[in-house]
N, C-alpha and C positions, 0 to 999 in steps of 0.2 A: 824936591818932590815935584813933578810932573804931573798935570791939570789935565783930568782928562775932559777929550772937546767930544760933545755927542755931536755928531752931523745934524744939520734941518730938518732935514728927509725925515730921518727916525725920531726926533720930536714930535716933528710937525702929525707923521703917523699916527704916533702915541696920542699924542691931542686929539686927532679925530676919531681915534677908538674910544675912549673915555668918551669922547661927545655923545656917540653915536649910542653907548648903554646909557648916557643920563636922561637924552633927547627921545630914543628909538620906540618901539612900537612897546607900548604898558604897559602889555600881557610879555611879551619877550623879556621885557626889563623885571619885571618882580618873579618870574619864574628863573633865572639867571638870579638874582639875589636872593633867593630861597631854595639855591641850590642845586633846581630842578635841571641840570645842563641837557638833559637830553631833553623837554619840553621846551628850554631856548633855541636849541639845535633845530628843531623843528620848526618851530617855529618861523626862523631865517630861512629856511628850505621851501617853505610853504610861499612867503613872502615872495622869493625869485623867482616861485614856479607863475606867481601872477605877475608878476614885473621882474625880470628879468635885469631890466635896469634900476632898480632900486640900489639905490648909494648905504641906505643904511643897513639892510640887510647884506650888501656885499662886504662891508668893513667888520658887522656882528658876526659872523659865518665862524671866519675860521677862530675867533675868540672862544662863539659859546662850545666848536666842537673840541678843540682842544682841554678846555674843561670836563669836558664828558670824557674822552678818552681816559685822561689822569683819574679821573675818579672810579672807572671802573675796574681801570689798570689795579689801582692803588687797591679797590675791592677785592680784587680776584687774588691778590697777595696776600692779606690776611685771612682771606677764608682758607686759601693753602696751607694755611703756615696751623688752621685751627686743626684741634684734636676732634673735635665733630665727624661723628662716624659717615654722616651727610654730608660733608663739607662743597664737594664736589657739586650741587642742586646751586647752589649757590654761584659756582664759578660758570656753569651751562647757565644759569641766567643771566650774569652779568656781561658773557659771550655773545648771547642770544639779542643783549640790547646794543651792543658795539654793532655786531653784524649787520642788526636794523636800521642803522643810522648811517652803516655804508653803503646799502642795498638804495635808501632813500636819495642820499646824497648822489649816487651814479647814475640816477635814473631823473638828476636834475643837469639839465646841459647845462647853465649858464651858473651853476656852484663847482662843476669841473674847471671853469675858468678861472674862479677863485683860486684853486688850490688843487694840486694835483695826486694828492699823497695823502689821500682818507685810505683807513687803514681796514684790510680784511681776516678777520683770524677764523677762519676754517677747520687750518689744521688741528688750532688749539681746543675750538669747539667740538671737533669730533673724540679728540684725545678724552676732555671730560665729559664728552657724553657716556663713553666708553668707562672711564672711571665711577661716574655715576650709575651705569647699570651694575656694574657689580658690587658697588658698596651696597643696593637694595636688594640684587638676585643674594649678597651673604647672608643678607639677616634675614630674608625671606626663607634661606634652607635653616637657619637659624631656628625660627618658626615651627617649621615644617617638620622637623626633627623632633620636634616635642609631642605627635602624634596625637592631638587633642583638636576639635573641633572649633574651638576658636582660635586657635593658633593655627590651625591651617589657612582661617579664613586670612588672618592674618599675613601669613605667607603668603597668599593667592595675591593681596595688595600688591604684597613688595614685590614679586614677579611677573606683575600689570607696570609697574612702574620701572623696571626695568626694561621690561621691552618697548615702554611709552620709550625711553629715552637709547636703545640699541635694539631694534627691530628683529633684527637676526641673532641677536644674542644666543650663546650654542647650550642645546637644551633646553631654552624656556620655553617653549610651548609643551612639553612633555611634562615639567613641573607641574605649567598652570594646572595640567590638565590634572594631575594627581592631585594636586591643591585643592582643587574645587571639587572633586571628589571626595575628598574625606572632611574638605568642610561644608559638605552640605546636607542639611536639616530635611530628613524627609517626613512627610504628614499621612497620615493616612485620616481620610473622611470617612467616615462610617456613615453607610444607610441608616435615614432617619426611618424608626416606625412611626404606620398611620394605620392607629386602630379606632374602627370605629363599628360598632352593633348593626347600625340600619343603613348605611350609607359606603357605596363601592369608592375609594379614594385614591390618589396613589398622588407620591413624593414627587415623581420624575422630572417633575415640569421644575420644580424646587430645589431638587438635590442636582441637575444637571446646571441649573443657571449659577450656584455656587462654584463649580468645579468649571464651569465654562470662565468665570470674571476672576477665580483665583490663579487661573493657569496663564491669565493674561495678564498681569501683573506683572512676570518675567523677575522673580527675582533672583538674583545671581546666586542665591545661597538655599534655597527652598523649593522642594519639588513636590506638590498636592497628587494624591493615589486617591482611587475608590479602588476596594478593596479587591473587585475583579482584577486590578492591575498587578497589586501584587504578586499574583502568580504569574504573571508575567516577565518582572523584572527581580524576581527571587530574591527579596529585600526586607529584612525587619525595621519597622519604620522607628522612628525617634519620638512621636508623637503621635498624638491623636485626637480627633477632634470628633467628640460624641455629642448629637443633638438630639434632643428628645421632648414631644409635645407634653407640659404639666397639665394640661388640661386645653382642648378645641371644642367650639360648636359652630355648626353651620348650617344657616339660613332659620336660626332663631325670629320666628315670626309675631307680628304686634300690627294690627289695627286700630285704627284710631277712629273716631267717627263723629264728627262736628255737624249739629244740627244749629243752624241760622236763619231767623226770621229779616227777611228784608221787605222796606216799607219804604216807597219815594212818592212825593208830592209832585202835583203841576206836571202829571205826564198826559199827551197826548193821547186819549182812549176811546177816539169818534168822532164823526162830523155830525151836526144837526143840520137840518136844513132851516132857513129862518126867508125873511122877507127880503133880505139883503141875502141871500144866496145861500150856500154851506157855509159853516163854520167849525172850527176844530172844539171837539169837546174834551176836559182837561178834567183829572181826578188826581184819585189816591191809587197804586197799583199796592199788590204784595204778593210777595212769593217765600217761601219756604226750601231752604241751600241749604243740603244734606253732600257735605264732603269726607273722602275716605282716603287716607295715609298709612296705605301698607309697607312696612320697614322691614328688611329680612337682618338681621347683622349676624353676621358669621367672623369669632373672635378666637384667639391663643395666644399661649403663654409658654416661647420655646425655652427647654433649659441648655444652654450653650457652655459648655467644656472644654479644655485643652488638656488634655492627657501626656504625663509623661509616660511611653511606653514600658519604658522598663521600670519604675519603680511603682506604677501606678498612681501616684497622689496629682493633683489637679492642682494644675499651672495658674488655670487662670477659668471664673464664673461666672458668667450673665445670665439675667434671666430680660427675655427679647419679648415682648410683647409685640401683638398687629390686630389690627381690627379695622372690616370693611362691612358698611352701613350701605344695601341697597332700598330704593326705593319708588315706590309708584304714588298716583295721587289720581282719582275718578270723582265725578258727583252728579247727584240727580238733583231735582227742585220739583216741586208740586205747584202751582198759582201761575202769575203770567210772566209772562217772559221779561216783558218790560221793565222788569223791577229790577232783573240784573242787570251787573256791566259787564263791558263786554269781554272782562277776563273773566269772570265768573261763568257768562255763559258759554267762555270756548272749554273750560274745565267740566262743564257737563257734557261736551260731546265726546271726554276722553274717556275710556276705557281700560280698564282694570290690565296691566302688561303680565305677561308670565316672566316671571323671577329668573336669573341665570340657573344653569346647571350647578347642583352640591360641587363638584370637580369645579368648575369657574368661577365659583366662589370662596370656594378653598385655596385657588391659587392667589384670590386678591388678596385675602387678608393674609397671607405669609408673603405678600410683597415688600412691606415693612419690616419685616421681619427679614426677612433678606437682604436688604439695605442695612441692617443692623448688624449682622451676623458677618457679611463683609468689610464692614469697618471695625466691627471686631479682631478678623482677622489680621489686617492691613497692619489696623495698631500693633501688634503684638509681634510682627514675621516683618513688617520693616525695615527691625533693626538690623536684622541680617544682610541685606539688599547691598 
């Protein structure tokens, strides 16, 4: 039998790679023992680009990448080998991280030195990108075939994801375009009524800031109509969304009227004259604070709807409250002045305000209401997006 003699060289090598993972930098080292080969890969990469001549980063290099290679080699094999209708997402990512570690590696001069033969798979990334678009464009027509509205939407995914991963894919943009057409949810808003006996009112300002914040939303599946538009785009909507006041009043008036007797000692109310010159003469003042707190509150209680159009029963009910409390505040006093302070007497030179307009009163208190009514929405048309 024949002893085989390992030369120094390769020893002595072998020793200083062993060294270098027991000794080397202790992020490198426990990410390389925990598997992570492509965060040690980097890690050595990262290391040369700041020293160049770093010994332990040049002996770790081509260790931790050969590791990464084998592992993702070893990856991209079993997931071929799987029956996973996806299998292919898997093989473009484990492509997509090879690639990144060679793209890094060539754009470090002094790890080219190390080692000249980091390895580039292009063609192989492009092949399963390519397999990956159409295992998502099949079961997107999959979908699609089923002619139902969440199976379209469904479909619409899988042919966003296919052309995420083959751009020119042949026909996917004509899919999408069908896809999202028949899976998308259209609404119809109906005009709120404002009725009211003594007061000129109108929605506009209300029913336009709804259809202005919902159409800004953008969602991929949902398209808001006021009912003028319908005629437009000669469409019977899927929904519907009916608001209706259960009850408003506005600029419900209340006064209030607080009479206060004020009384202060040791105030300054005269000089006398004496033998020793003037003198300040000092008493009791009082006065008599008549203050007035006019309230206007203008309140409602909207009832909110989601209609199914075609069966009519009602998806989903709120009932929205809002309520906006205007106010003034005046006062007179009778007696001497002295006896107020001097917030009291800046409130008697105020005067009585005239109250906003019925219309800009109407608008405040359904601002809450509007902020309601849109996260209603939100909630519910969401899940479409």
């Amino acid at each position: 039998m024949r002893t085989k003699i390992y030369p120094l060289f390769n020893l002595g090598f072998l020793f200083i790679i062993v060294l270098s993972i027991s000794s080397g930098c202790v992020t490198g080292k426990k990410r390389f023992e925990q598997g992570d080969y492509d965060a040690a890969t980097m890690q050595a990469i990262k290391r040369l680009r700041n020293n160049p001549d770093s010994k332990k980063a040049r002996q770790y290099l081509p260790l931790a990448y050969e590791h990464a290679l084998e592992y993702h080699l070893n990856a991209i094999e079993v997931a071929k080998a799987s029956s996973d209708q996806f299998k292919w997402d898997a093989v473009v990512t484990h492509y997509t991280q090879l690639n990144g570690l060679y793209n890094e590696i060539v754009k470090c001069p002094s790890c080219l030195n190390i080692f000249t033969n980091p390895r580039l798979f292009q063609t192989e990334f492009d092949d399963a990108r390519l397999l990956a678009s159409k295992a998502h464009f099949d079961a997107g027509l999959l979908e699609f075939r089923k002619y139902t509205k969440p199976s379209a939407r469904a479909a619409y995914r899988s042919f966003m994801t296919a052309k995420d991963y083959t751009p020119k894919y042949a026909g996917i943009d004509l899919y999408l375009d069908s896809a999202l057409t028949l899976g998308t949810v259209h609404v119809l808003i109906e005009e709120i009524p404002v009725h009211s006996r003594r007061l000129s009112l109108t929605n506009e300002f209300f029913q336009n800031s709804i259809l202005e914040h919902v159409n800004a939303l953008n969602y991929t599946f949902v398209r808001f109509y006021r009912e003028a538009d319908l005629g437009d785009v000669a469409l019977i909507p899927d929904d519907v969304i009916v608001m209706q006041f259960d009850d408003f009043v506005v600029g419900q008036t209340f006064v209030r009227e607080r009479v206060e007797t004020i009384e202060k000692d040791s105030v300054e109310i005269g000089v006398e004259k004496t033998s020793d010159g003037e003198q300040a003469v000092y008493g009791t003042v009082k006065a008599e604070l008549t203050t007035y707190t006019k309230t206007l509150t203008s309140s409602g209680l909207l009832d909110f709807q989601i209609v199914d159009a075609q069966s009519g029963s009602t998806i989903r009910q709120r009932k929205l409250p809002g309520t906006f409390v205007w106010s003034t505040e005046w006062a007179t006093y009778n007696g001497q002045e002295e006896a107020l302070s001097n917030e009291q007497l800046g409130i008697t030179k105020l005067r009585e305000r005239f109250p906003p307009s019925p219309q800009d009163m109407f608008i405040e208190f359904t601002q809450p209401i509007y902020n309601q009514v849109i996260r209603s929405i939100d909630q519910y048309y969401r899940a479409y997006n």
